[in-house]
ROMARLUM-444068 format. One record per residue (C-alpha): residue number from 1; x, y, z. Coordinates in Angstrom, 1 decimal, decimal comma, padded with zeros to 4 digits. Layout:
BEGIN
@nr = NUM	px = X	py = Y	pz = Z .
...
This chain:
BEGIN
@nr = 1	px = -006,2	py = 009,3	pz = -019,6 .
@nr = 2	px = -004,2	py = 012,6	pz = -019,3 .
@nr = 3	px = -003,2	py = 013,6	pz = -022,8 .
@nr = 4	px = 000,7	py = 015,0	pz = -021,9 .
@nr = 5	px = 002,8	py = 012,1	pz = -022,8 .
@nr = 6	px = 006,6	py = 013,7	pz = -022,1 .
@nr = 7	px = 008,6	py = 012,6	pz = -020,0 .
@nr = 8	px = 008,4	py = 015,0	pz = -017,7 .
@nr = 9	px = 005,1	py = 013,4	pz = -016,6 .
@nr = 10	px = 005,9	py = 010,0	pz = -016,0 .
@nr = 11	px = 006,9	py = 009,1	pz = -012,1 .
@nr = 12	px = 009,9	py = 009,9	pz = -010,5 .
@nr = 13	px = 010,7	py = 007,4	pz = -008,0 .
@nr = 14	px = 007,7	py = 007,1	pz = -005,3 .
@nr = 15	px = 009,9	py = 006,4	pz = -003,1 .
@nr = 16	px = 012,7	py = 009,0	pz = -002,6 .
@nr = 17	px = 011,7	py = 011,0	pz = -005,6 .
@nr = 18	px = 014,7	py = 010,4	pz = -007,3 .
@nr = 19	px = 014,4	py = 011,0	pz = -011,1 .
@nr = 20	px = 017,5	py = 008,8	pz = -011,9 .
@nr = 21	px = 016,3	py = 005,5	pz = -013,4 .
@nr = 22	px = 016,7	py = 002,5	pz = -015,7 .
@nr = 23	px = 014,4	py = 001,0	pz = -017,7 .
@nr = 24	px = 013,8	py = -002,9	pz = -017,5 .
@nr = 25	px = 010,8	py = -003,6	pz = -019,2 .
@nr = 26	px = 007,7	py = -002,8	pz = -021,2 .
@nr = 27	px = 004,4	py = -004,0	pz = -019,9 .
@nr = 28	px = 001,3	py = -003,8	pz = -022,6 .
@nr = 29	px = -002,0	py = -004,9	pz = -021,2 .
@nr = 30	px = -005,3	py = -004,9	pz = -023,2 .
@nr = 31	px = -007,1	py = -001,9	pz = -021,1 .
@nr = 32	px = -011,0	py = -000,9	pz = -022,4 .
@nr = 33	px = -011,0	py = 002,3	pz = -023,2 .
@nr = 34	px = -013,3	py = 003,9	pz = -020,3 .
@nr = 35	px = -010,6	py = 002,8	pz = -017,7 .
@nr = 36	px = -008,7	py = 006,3	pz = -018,0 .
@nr = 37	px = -005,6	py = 004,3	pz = -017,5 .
@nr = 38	px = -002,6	py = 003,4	pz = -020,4 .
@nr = 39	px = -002,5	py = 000,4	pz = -022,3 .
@nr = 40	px = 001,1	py = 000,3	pz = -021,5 .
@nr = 41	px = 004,1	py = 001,4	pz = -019,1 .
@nr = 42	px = 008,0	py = 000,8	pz = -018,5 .
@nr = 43	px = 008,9	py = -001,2	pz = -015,2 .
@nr = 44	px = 012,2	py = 001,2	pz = -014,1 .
@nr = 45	px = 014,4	py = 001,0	pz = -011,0 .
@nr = 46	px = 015,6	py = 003,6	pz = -009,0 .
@nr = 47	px = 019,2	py = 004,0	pz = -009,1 .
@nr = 48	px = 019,2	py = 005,6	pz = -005,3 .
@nr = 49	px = 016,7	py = 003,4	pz = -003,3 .
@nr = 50	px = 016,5	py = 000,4	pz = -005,6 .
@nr = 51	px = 012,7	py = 000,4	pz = -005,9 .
@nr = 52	px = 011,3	py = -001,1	pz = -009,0 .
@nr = 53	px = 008,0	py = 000,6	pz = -009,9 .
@nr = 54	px = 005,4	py = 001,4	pz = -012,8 .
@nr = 55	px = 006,6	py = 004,1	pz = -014,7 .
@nr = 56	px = 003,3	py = 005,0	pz = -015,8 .
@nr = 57	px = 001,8	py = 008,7	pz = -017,3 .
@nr = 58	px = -002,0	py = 008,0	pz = -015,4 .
@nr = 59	px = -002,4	py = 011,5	pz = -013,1 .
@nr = 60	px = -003,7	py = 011,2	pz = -009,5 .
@nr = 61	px = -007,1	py = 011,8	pz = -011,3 .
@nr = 62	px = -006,9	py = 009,1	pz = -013,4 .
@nr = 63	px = -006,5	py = 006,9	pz = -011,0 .
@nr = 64	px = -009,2	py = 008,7	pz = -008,6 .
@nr = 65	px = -011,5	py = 007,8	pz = -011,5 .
@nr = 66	px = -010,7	py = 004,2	pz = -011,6 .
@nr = 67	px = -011,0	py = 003,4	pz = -008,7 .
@nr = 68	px = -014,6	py = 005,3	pz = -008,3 .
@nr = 69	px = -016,0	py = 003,7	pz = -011,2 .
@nr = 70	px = -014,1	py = 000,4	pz = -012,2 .
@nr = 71	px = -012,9	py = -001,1	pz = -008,9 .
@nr = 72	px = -014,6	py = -001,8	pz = -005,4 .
@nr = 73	px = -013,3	py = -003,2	pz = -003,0 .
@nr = 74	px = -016,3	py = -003,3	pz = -000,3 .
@nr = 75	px = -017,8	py = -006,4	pz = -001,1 .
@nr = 76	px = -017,4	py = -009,9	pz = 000,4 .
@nr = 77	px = -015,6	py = -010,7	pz = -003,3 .
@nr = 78	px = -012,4	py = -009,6	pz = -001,9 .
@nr = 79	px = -013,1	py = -011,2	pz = 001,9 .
@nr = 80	px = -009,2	py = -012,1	pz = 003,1 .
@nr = 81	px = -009,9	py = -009,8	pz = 006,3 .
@nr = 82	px = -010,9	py = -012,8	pz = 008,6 .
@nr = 83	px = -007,6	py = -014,8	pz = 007,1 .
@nr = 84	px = -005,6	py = -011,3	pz = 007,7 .
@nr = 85	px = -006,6	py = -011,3	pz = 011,6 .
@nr = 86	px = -005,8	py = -014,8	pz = 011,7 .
@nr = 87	px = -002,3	py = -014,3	pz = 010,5 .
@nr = 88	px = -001,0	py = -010,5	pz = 012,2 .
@nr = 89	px = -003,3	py = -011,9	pz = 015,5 .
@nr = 90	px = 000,4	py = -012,7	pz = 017,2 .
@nr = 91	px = 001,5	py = -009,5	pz = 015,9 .
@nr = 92	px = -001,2	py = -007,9	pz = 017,4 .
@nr = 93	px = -001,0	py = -009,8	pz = 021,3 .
@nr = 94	px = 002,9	py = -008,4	pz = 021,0 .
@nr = 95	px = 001,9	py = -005,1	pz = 020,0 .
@nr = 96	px = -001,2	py = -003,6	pz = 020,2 .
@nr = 97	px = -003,5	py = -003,6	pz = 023,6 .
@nr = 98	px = -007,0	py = -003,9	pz = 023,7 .
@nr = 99	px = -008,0	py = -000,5	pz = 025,0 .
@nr = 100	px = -005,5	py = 001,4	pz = 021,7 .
@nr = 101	px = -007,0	py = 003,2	pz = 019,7 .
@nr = 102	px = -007,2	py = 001,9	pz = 016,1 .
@nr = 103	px = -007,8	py = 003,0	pz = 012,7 .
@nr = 104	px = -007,5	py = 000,6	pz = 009,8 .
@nr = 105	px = -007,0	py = 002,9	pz = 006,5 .
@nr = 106	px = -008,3	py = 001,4	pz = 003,3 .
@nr = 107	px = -010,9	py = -000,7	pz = 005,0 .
@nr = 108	px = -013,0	py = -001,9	pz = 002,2 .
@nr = 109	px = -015,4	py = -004,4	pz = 003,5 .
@nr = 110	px = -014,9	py = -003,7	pz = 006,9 .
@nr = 111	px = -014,1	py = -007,4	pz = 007,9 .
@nr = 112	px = -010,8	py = -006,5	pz = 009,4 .
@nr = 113	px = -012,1	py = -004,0	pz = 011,7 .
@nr = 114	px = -015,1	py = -006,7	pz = 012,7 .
@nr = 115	px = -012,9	py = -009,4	pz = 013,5 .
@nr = 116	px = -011,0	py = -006,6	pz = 016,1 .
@nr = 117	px = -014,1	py = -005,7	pz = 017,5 .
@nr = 118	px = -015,1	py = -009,8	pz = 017,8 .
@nr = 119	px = -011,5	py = -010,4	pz = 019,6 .
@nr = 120	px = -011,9	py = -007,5	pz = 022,3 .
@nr = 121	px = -010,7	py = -004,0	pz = 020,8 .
@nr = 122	px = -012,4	py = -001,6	pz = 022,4 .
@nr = 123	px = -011,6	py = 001,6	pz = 019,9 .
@nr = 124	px = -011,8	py = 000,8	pz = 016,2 .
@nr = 125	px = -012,2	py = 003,2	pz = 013,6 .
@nr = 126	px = -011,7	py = 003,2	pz = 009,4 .
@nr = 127	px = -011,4	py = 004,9	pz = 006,7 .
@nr = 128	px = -012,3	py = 004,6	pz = 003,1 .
@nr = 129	px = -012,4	py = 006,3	pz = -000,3 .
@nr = 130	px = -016,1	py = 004,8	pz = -000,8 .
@nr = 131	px = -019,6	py = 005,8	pz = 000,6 .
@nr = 132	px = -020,8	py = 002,3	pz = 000,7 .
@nr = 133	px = -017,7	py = 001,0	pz = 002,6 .
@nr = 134	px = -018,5	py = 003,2	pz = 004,7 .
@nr = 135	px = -022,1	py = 002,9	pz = 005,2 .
@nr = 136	px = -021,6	py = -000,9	pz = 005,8 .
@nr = 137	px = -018,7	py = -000,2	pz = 008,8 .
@nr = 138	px = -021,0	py = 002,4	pz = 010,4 .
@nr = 139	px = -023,8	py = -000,4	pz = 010,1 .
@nr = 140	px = -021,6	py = -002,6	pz = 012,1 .
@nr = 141	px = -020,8	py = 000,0	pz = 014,7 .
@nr = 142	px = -017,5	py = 001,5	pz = 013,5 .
@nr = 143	px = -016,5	py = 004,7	pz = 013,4 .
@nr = 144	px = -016,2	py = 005,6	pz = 009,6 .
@nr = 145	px = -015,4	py = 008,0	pz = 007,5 .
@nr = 146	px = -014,8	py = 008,7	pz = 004,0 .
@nr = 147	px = -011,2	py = 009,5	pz = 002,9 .
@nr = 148	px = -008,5	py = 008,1	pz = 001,2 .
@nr = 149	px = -004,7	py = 008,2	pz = 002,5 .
@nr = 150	px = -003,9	py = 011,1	pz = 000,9 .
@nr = 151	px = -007,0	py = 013,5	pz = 002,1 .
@nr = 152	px = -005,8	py = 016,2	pz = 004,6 .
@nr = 153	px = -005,5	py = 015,1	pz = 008,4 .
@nr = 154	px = -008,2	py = 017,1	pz = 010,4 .
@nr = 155	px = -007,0	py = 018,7	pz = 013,6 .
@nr = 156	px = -008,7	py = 016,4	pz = 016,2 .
@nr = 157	px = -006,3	py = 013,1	pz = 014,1 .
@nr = 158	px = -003,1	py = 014,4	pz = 015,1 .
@nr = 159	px = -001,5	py = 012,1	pz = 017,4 .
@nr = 160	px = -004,9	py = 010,6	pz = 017,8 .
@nr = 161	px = -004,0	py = 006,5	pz = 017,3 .
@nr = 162	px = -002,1	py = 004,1	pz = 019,1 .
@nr = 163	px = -001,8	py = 002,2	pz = 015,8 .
@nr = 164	px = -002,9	py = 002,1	pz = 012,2 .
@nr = 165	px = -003,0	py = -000,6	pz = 009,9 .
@nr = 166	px = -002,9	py = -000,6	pz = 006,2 .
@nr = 167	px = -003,1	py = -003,6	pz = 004,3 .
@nr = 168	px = -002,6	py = -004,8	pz = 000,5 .
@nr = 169	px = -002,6	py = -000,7	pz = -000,4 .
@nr = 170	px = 000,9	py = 000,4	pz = -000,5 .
@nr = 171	px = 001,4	py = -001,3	pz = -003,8 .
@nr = 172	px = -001,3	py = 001,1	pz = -005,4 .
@nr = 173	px = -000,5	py = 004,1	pz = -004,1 .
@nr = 174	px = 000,8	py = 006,7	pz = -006,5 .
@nr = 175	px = 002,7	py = 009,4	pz = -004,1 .
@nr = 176	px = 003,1	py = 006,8	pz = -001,5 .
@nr = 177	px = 005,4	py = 008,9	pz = 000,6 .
@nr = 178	px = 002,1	py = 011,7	pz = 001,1 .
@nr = 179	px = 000,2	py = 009,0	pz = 002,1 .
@nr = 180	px = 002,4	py = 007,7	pz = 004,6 .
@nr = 181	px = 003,7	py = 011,1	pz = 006,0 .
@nr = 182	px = -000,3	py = 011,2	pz = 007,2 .
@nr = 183	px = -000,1	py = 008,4	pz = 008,8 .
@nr = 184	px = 003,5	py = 009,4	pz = 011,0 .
@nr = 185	px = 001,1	py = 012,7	pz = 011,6 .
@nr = 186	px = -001,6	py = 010,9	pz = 013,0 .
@nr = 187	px = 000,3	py = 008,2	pz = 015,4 .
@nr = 188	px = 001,0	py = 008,5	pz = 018,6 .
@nr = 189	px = 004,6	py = 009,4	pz = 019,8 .
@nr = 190	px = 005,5	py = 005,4	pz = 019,8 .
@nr = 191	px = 002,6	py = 004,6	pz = 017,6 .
@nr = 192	px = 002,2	py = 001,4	pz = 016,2 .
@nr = 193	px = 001,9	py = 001,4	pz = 012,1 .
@nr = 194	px = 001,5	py = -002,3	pz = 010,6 .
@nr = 195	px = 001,3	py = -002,8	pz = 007,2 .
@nr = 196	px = 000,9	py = -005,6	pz = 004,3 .
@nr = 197	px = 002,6	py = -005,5	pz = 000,6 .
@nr = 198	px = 003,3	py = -008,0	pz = -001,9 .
@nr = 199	px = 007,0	py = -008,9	pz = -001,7 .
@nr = 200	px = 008,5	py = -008,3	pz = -005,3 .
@nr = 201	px = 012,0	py = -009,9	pz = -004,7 .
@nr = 202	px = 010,1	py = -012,9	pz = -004,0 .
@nr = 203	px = 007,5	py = -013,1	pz = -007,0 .
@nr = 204	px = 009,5	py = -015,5	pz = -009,3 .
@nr = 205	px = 008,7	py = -017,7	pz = -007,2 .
@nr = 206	px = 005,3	py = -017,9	pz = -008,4 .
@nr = 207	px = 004,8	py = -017,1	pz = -012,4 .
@nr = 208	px = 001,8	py = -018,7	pz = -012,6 .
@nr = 209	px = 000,4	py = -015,4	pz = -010,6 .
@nr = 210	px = 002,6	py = -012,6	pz = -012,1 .
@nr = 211	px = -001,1	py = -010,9	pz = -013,5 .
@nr = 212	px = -001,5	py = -010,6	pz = -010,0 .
@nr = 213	px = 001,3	py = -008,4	pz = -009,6 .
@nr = 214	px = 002,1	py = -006,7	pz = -012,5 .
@nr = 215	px = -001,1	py = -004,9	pz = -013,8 .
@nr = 216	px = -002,8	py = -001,6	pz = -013,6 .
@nr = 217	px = -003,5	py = -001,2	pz = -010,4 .
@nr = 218	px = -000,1	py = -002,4	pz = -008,7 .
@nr = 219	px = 002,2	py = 000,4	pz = -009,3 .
@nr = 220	px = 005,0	py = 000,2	pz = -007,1 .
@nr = 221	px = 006,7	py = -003,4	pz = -006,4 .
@nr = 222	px = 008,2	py = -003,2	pz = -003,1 .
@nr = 223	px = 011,1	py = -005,5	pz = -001,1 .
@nr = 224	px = 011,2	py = -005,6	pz = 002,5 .
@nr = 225	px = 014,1	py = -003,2	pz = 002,3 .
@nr = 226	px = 012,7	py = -000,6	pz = -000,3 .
@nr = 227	px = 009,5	py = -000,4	pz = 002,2 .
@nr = 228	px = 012,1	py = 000,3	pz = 005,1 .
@nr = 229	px = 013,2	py = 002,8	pz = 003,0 .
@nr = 230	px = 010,1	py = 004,7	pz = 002,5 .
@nr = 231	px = 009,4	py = 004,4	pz = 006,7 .
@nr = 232	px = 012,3	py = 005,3	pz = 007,4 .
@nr = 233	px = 012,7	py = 008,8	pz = 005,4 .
@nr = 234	px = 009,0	py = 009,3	pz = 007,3 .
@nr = 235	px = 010,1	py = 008,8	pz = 010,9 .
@nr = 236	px = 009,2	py = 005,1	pz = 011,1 .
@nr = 237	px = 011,5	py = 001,9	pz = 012,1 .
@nr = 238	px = 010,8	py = -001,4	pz = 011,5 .
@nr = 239	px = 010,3	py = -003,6	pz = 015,0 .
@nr = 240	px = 008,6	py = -007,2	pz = 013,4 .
@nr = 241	px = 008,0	py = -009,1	pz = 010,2 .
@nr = 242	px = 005,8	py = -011,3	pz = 009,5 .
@nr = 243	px = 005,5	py = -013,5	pz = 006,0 .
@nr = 244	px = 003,2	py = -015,5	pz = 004,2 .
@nr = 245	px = 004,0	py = -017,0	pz = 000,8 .
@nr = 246	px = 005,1	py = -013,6	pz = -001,0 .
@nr = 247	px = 003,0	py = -011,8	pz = 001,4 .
@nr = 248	px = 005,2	py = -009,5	pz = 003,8 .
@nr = 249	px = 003,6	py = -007,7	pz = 006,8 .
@nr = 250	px = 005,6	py = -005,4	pz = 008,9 .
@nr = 251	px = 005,5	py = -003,7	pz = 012,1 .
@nr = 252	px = 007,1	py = -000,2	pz = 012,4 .
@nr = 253	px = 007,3	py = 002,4	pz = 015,3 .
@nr = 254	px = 006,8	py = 006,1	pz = 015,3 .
@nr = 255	px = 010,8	py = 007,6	pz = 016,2 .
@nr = 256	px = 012,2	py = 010,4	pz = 016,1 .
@nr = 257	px = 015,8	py = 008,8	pz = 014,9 .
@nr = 258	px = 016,0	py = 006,5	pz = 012,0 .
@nr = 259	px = 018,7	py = 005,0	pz = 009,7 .
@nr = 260	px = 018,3	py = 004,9	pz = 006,2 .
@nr = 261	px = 018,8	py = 001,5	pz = 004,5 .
@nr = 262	px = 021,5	py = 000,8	pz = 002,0 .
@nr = 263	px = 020,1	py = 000,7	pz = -001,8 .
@nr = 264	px = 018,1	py = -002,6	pz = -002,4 .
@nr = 265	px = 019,5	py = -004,8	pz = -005,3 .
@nr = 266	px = 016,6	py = -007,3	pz = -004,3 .
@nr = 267	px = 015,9	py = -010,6	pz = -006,6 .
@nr = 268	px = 013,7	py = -008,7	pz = -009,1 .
@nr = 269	px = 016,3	py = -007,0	pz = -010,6 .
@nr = 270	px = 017,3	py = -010,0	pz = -012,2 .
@nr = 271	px = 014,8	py = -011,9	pz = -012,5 .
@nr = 272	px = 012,7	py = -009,9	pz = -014,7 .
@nr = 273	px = 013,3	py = -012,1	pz = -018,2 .
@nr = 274	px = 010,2	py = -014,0	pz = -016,4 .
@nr = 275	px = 008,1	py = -011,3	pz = -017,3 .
@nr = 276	px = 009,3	py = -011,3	pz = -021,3 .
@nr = 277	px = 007,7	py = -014,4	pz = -022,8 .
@nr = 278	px = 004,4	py = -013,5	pz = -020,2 .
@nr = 279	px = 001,4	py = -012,8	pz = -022,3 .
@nr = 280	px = -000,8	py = -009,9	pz = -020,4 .
């Protein structure tokens, strides 16, 4: 892990970059020590936007690390990509046409894109930090490459897709906003951009799974409105929702003109005594 522990280090808000913030709690995890991640980290809210996030000192390397060597995400393991089709497949009638062109960002297995290609979409692509993700989309003729949400947009992507999807990867992004601003650059004018989170202001709901959602690799702990936020300051406006249990899946379009949302003062905010009496 990076050695500078002050404060200017530690996140401002991934969101709106706003460096105003409150503390509300302390998470300390047991992490072995080849992780390159901290044992520990404050959950803080932004006192703009209202996001609640990890607080955490790990760099963009650190976590480039991790996921390279201690996390993979291409196996069947991980297989809810059928189960995600089956749940965004109205989304998708309502939305997205057959002949669109497609790239799913984060792709991991590949199932996702599969399933598209099984239903009838003609122009599928992915991307995906790792070689063997890759490898196994090519081997099931899609047009891969490796990247990660953050990796400069080439010339021949701008304004290149119809839609993009990106699911269960918000939540782990460090600099969200950079990865998101390539997505706007890479949509059509109206693009289509759908995308799946964990909904924080619902998670008390469920304590038995609050490992699940508070760990080291969930980092920022969106609301439906604090992920409206971050569209929105990128050029994107919510048109659909769709939920499932604390799931959240949202459709947004590619506009020139959008409103920001008032601050969220979602659920979590006060329901974060849960979390004191968890053992991690």
């Amino acid at each position: 892990m990076n050695n500078k522990e002050n404060e200017a280090n530690h996140r401002s808000c991934p969101v709106c970059a706003c460096r105003d913030k409150k503390v509300l709690q302390t998470i300390v995890m047991k992490v072995p020590e080849n992780y390159h991640l901290p044992e520990s980290y404050d959950v803080a809210v932004c006192n703009k936007c209202g996001l609640v996030y990890a607080d955490t000192r790990a760099s963009m390397e650190d976590y480039d690390w991790y996921y390279t060597h201690c996390n993979f995400y291409g196996d069947d393991s991980k297989d809810d990509h059928v189960q995600r089709f089956k749940i965004v497949e109205d989304l998708l009638d309502k939305y997205v046409s057959k002949e669109a062109v497609l790239l799913e960002m984060g792709a991991g297995n590949g199932r996702f894109g599969m399933e598209l290609k099984e239903h009838g979409y003609i122009h599928i692509a992915g991307t995906d930090p790792s070689e063997e993700s890759v490898r196994r989309l090519r081997e099931n003729g899609i047009t891969s490459y490796v990247a990660n949400i953050y990796s400069e947009v080439p010339m021949e992507e701008n304004e290149k897709y119809d839609g993009i999807f990106l699911f269960e990867v918000a939540e782990h992004l460090l600099i969200p906003g950079k990865g998101i601003e390539n997505v706007r650059k890479m949509l059509k004018k109206d693009g289509i951009f759908m995308i799946s989170i964990p909904d924080y202001s619902q998670i008390g709901e469920e304590l038995s799974s609050i490992p699940n959602y508070f760990n080291l690799e969930h980092i920022n702990y969106f609301s439906e409105k604090t992920l409206d936020y971050l569209l929105a300051l990128n050029g994107m406006e919510r048109i659909a929702q769709m939920r499932t249990g604390v799931n959240l899946t949202q459709v947004y379009r590619k506009t020139e003109n959008v409103n920001l949302p008032d601050r969220d003062t979602n659920k979590l905010l006060k329901d974060l005594r849960f979390l004191h009496s968890h053992s991690f």
